[in-house]
C-alpha positions as CSV (number, residue, x, y, z in Angstrom):
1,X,6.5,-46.6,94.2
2,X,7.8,-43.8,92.4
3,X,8.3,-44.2,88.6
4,X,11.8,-43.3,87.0
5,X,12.1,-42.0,83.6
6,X,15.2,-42.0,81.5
7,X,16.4,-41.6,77.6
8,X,19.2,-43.7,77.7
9,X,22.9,-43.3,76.2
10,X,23.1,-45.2,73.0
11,X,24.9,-48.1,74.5
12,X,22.3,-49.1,77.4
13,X,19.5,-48.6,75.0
14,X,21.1,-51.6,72.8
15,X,20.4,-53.5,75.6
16,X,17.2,-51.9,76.8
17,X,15.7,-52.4,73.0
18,X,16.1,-55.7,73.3
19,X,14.2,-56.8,76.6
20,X,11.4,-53.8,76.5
21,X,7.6,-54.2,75.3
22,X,6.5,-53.2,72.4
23,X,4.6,-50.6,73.0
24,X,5.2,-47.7,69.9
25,X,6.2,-48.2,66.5
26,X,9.4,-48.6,65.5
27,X,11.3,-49.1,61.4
28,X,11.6,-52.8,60.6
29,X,12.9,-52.9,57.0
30,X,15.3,-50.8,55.6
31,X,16.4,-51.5,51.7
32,X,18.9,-49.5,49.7
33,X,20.2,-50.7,46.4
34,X,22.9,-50.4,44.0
35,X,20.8,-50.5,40.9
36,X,22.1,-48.7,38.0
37,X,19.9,-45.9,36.2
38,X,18.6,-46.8,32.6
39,X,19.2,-50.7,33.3
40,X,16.0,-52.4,33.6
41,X,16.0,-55.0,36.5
42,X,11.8,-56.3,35.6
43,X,9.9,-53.5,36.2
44,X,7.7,-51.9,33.5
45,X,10.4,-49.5,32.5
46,X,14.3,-49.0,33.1
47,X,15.2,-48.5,36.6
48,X,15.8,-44.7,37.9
49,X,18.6,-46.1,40.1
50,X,16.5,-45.1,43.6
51,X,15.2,-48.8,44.5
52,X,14.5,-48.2,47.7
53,X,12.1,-48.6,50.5
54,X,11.6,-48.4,54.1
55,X,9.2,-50.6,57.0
56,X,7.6,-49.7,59.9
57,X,6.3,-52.1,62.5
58,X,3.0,-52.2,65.0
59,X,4.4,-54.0,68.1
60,X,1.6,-53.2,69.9
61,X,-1.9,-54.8,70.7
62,X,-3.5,-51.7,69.6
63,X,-4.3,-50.1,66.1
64,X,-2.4,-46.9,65.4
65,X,-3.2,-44.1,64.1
66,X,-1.1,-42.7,61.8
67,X,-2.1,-39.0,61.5
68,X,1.0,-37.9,64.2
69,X,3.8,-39.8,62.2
70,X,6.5,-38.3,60.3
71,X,9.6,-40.1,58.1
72,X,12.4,-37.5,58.8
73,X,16.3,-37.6,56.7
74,X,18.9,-35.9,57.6
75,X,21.3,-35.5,54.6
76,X,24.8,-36.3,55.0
77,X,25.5,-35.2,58.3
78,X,23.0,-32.7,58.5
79,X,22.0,-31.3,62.0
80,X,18.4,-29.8,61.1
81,X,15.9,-31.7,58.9
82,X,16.5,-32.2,55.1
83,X,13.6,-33.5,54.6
84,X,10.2,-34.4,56.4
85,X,7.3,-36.6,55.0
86,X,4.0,-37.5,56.9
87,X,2.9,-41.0,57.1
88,X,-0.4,-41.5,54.8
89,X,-2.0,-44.4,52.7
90,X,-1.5,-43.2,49.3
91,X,-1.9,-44.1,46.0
92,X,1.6,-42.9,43.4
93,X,-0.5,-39.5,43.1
94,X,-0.5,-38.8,46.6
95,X,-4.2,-39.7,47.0
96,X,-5.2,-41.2,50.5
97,X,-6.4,-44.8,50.4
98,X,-8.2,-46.3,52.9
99,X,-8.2,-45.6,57.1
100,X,-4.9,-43.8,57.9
101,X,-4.4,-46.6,60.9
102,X,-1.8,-49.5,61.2
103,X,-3.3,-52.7,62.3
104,X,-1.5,-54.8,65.3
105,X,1.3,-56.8,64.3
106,X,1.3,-55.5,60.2
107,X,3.9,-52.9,58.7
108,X,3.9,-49.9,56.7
109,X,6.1,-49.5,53.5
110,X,7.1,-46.3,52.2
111,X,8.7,-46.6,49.0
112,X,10.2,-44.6,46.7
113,X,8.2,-42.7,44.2
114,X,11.1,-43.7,41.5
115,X,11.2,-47.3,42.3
116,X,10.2,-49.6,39.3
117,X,11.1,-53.0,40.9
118,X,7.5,-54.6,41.2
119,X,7.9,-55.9,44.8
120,X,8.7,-52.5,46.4
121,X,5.7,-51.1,44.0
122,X,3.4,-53.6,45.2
123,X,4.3,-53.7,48.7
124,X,4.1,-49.9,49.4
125,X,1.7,-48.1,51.3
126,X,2.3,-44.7,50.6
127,X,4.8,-43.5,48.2
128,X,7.5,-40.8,49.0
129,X,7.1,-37.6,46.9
130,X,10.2,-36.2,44.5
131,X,13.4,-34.6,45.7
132,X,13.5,-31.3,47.2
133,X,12.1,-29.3,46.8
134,X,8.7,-30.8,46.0
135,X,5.3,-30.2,47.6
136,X,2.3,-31.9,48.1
137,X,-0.2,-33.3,51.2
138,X,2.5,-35.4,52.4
139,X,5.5,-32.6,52.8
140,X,5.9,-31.0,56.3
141,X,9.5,-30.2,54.6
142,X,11.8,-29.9,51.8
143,X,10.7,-33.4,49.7
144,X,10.6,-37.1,49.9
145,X,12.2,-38.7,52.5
146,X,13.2,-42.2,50.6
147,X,15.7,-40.7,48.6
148,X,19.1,-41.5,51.5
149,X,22.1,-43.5,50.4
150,X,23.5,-45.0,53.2
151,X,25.2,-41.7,55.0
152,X,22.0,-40.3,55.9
153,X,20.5,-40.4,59.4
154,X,16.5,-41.5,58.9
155,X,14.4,-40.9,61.8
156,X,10.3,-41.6,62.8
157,X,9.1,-39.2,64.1
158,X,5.6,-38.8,66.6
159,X,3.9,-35.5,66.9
160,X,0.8,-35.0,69.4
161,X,-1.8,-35.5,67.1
162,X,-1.0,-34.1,63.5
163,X,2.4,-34.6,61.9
164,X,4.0,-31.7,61.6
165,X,2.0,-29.5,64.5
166,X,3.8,-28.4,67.5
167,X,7.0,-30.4,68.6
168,X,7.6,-33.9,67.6
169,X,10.1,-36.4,69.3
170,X,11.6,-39.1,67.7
171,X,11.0,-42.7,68.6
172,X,13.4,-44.2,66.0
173,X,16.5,-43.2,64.7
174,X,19.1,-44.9,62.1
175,X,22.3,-43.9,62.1
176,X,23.8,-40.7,63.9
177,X,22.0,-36.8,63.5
178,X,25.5,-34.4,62.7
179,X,27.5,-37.5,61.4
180,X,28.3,-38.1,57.8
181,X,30.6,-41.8,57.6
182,X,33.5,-41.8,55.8
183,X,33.9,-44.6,53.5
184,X,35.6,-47.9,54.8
185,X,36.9,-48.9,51.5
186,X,38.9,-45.3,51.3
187,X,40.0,-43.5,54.6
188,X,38.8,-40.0,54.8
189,X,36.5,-39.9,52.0
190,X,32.8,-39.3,53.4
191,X,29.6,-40.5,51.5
192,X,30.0,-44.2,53.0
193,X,27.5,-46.0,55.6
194,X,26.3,-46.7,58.5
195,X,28.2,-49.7,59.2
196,X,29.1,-52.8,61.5
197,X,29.6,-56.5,62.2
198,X,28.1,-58.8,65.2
199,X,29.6,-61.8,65.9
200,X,26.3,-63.6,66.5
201,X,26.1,-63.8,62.6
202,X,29.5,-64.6,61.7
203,X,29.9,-68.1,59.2
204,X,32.3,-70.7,61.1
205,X,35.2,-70.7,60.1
206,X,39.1,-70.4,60.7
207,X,39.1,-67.2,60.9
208,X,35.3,-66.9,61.0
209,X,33.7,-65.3,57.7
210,X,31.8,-61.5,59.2
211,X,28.8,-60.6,57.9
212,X,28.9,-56.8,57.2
213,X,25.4,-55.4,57.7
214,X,25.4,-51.9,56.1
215,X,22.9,-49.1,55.3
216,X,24.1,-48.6,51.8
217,X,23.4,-51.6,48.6
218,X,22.1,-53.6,51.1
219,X,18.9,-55.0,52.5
220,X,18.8,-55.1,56.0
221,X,16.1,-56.2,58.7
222,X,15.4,-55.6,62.2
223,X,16.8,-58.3,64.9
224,X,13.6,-60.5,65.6
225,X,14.1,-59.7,69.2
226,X,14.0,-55.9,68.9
227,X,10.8,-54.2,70.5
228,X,11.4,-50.9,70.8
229,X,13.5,-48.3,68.8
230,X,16.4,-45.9,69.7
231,X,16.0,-42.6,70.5
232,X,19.7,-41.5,70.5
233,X,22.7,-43.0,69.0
234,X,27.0,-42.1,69.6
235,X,28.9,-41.3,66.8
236,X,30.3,-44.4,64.9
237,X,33.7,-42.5,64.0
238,X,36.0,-40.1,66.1
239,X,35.8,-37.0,63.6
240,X,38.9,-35.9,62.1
241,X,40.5,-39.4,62.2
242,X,42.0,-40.6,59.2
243,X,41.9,-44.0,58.7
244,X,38.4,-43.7,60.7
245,X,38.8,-44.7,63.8
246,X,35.6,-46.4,65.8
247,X,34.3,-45.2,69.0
248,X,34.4,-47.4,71.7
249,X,30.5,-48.4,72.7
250,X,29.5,-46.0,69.3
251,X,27.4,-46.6,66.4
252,X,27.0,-50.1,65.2
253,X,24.2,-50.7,63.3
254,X,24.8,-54.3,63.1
255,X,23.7,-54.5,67.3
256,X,19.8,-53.7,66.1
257,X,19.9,-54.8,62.1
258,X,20.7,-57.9,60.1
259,X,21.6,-58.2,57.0
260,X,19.0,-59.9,54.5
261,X,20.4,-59.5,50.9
262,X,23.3,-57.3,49.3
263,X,24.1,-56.1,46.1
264,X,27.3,-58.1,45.4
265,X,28.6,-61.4,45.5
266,X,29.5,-62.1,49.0
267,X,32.1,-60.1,51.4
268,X,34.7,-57.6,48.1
269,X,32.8,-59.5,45.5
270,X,31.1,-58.6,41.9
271,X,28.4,-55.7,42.3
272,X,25.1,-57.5,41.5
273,X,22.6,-55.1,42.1
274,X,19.6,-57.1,40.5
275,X,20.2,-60.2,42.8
276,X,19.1,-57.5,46.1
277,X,16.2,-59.3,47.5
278,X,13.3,-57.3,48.8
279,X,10.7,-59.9,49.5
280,X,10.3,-59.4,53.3
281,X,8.6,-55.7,52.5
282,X,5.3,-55.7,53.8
283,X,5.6,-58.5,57.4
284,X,8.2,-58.6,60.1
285,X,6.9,-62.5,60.5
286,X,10.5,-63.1,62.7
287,X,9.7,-60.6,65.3
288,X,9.3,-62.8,68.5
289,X,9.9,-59.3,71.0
290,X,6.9,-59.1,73.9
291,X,3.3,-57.7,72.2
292,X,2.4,-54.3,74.5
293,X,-0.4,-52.2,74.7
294,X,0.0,-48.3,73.1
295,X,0.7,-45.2,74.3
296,X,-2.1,-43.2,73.1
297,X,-0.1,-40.1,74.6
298,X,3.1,-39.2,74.1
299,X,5.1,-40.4,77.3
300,X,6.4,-38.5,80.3
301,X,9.9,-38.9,79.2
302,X,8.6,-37.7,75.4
303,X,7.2,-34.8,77.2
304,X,10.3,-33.3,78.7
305,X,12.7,-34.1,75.8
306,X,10.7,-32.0,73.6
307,X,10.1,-29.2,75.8
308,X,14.0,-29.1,76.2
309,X,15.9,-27.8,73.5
310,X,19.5,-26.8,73.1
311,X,21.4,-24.5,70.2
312,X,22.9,-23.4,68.3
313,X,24.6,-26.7,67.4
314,X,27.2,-26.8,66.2
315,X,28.4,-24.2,69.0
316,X,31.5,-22.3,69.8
317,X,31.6,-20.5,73.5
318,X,28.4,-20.6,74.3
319,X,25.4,-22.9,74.5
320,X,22.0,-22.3,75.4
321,X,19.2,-24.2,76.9
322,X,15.9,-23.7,76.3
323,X,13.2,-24.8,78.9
324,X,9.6,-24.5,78.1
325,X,7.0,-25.7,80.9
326,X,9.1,-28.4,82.2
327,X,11.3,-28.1,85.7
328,X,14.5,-29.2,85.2
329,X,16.8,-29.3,88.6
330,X,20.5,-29.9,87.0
331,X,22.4,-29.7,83.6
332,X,25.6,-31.3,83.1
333,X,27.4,-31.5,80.1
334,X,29.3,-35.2,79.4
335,X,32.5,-36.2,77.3
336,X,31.9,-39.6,75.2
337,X,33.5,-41.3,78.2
338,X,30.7,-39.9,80.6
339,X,32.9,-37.7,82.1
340,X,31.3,-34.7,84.1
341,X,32.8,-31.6,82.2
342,X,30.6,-28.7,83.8
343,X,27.4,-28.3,85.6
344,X,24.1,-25.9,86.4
345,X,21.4,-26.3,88.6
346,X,18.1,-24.4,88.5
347,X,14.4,-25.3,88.9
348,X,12.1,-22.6,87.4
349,X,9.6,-24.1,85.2
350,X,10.4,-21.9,82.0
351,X,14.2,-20.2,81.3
352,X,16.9,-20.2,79.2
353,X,20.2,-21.6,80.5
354,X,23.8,-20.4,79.3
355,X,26.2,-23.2,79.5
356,X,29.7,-22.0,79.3
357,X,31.9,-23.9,76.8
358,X,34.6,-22.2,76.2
359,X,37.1,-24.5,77.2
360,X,35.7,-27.6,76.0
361,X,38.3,-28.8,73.1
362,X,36.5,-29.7,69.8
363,X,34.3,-33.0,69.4
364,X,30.7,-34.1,70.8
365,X,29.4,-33.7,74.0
366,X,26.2,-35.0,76.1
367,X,24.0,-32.4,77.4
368,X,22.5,-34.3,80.5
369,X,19.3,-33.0,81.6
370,X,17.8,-33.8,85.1
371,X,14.0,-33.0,86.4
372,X,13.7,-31.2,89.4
373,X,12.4,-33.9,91.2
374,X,14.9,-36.6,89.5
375,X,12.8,-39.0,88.6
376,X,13.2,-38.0,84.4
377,X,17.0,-37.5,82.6
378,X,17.3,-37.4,79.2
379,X,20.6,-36.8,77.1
380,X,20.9,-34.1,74.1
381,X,23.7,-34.0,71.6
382,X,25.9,-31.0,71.4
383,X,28.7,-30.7,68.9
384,X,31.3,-28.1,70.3
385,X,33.6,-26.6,67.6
């Protein structure tokens, strides 16, 4: 039986996420807090107001090494890499502790090099390096990665074999790569959050109390049943709108996250930065996804999407495609709808493609790329302006 490979739209990998194995690693824990700078919330000195921290889970049966793994932010809205952080057991100087490997069933915390709360200091693993730019044995580029407030997109990130050699694909992503969020509370204004309700967490009630799980002053934690992470996500907003205005099947962080603890006193309360919990860094103890075994290569599907690459992006006119030891039999370029817009076949094993989009209004677009002998299609974001 042949075998059919596929990187899903956002939408169907919601619902593949949540019935696959666990077979990679995938981000667990995500905390981001509203803590004020020069107020001391128990740590050894006054806070630095970046109490943050990020978890990475070991679905699998196997140990992992760490060596190809990357912790990659993209700063509001950003289409290239802001900055880019390899994955090692380090002490607060940046010295390695221990085997680089992650154990079946444990996590990895990356904290923030600035955080003074004692449980993010004691629960990390390796913590991230200064802002941009900075160096040390941990930056592939620009700084430390665990430095996003809430409008960032934060990917992981698996190379071959060494982070940061040859090309890497990403087998988690929060939030969208080339979207900044505007702010809820204030229509148009950006610098707000990757943000969403689910209904399966709303408080009874007439009309029912929503939980709003968020990427900014909030804790948030992985849905137990998640086993895999997402590879591509839809814009949350339609750009340009103003009040934002959600895309239908788009973003929602709130399908793969829930929230744990917040900063303020329920749904519009008081800010209350010091009552953010952050004791779950360090286990994912309510993950009750399948156990699989690893991929000690990077997949078929891995394979083609990073020898496929398409720029510039943003692009006006023209677009190119860049094929590099991979057959590829069609390209079609989508609407958000899924809508065929234009296509081109070819089949060599090595070319450059010129998509013509000219006449394509304004907004984002899915590159849809097709193997030669269909049995692998993967979808690339491409931002028309």
């Amino acid at each position: 039986m042949k075998k059919h490979y596929l990187l899903l739209s956002a939408a169907m990998l919601l619902t593949e996420a949540a019935h696959a194995q666990g077979t990679e690693l995938f981000f667990s824990e995500y905390a981001e807090g509203a803590h004020q700078s020069g107020v001391n919330y128990g740590g050894a000195t006054n806070s630095t107001g970046s109490e943050r921290a990020i978890e990475i889970y070991n679905p699998t049966t196997s140990t992992v090494n760490l060596n190809p793994y990357s912790v990659r932010r993209y700063s509001n809205g950003s289409t290239s890499v802001t900055e880019e952080e390899r994955l090692l057991r380090s002490n607060a100087t940046q010295q390695p502790v221990g085997n680089n490997t992650l154990t079946p069933r444990t996590t990895f915390v990356l904290g923030s090099g600035e955080a003074t709360l004692p449980v993010i200091r004691n629960a990390a693993n390796q913590f991230s390096v200064g802002h941009a730019p900075a160096t040390g044995p941990t930056v592939i580029t620009g700084g430390g990665t665990v430095y996003f407030n809430g409008d960032d997109a934060v990917a992981l990130v698996r190379y071959p074999t060494t982070a940061g050699v040859g090309a890497g694909v990403i087998v988690d992503l929060i939030g969208v790569i080339g979207e900044q969020p505007t702010l809820q509370s204030t229509p148009c204004a950006l610098g707000g959050n990757w943000s969403g309700f689910n209904a399966a967490d709303d408080i009874p009630g007439t009309p029912p109390t929503h939980v709003f799980v968020a990427s900014a002053n909030q804790t948030i934690i992985r849905r137990p049943s998640i086993s895999r992470g997402l590879t591509i996500t839809s814009p949350q907003n339609v750009p340009g709108t103003c009040p934002p205005t959600r895309v239908a099947g788009g973003y929602n962080i709130a399908d793969q996250w829930y929230m744990y603890s917040t900063a303020f006193n329920g749904p519009g309360g008081a800010s209350n930065p010091g009552g953010q919990l952050y004791d779950q860094l360090g286990n994912h103890n309510d993950y009750t996804g399948p156990f699989g075994t690893y991929q000690t290569t990077l997949s078929t599907l891995g394979k083609f999407d990073s020898n496929i690459s398409v720029y510039p992006n943003p692009a006006h006119g023209t677009a190119t495609v860049e094929i590099k030891d991979a057959k590829v039999g069609s390209v079609v370029v989508l609407n958000n709808l899924g809508q065929s817009i234009s296509a081109e076949a070819k089949g060599q094993g090595q070319e450059k493609l010129i998509l013509n989009i000219s006449a394509l209004k304004p907004g984002l677009y899915f590159v849809q790329i097709m193997s030669a002998d269909g049995l692998t299609k993967i979808y690339k974001e491409l931002v028309v302006q």
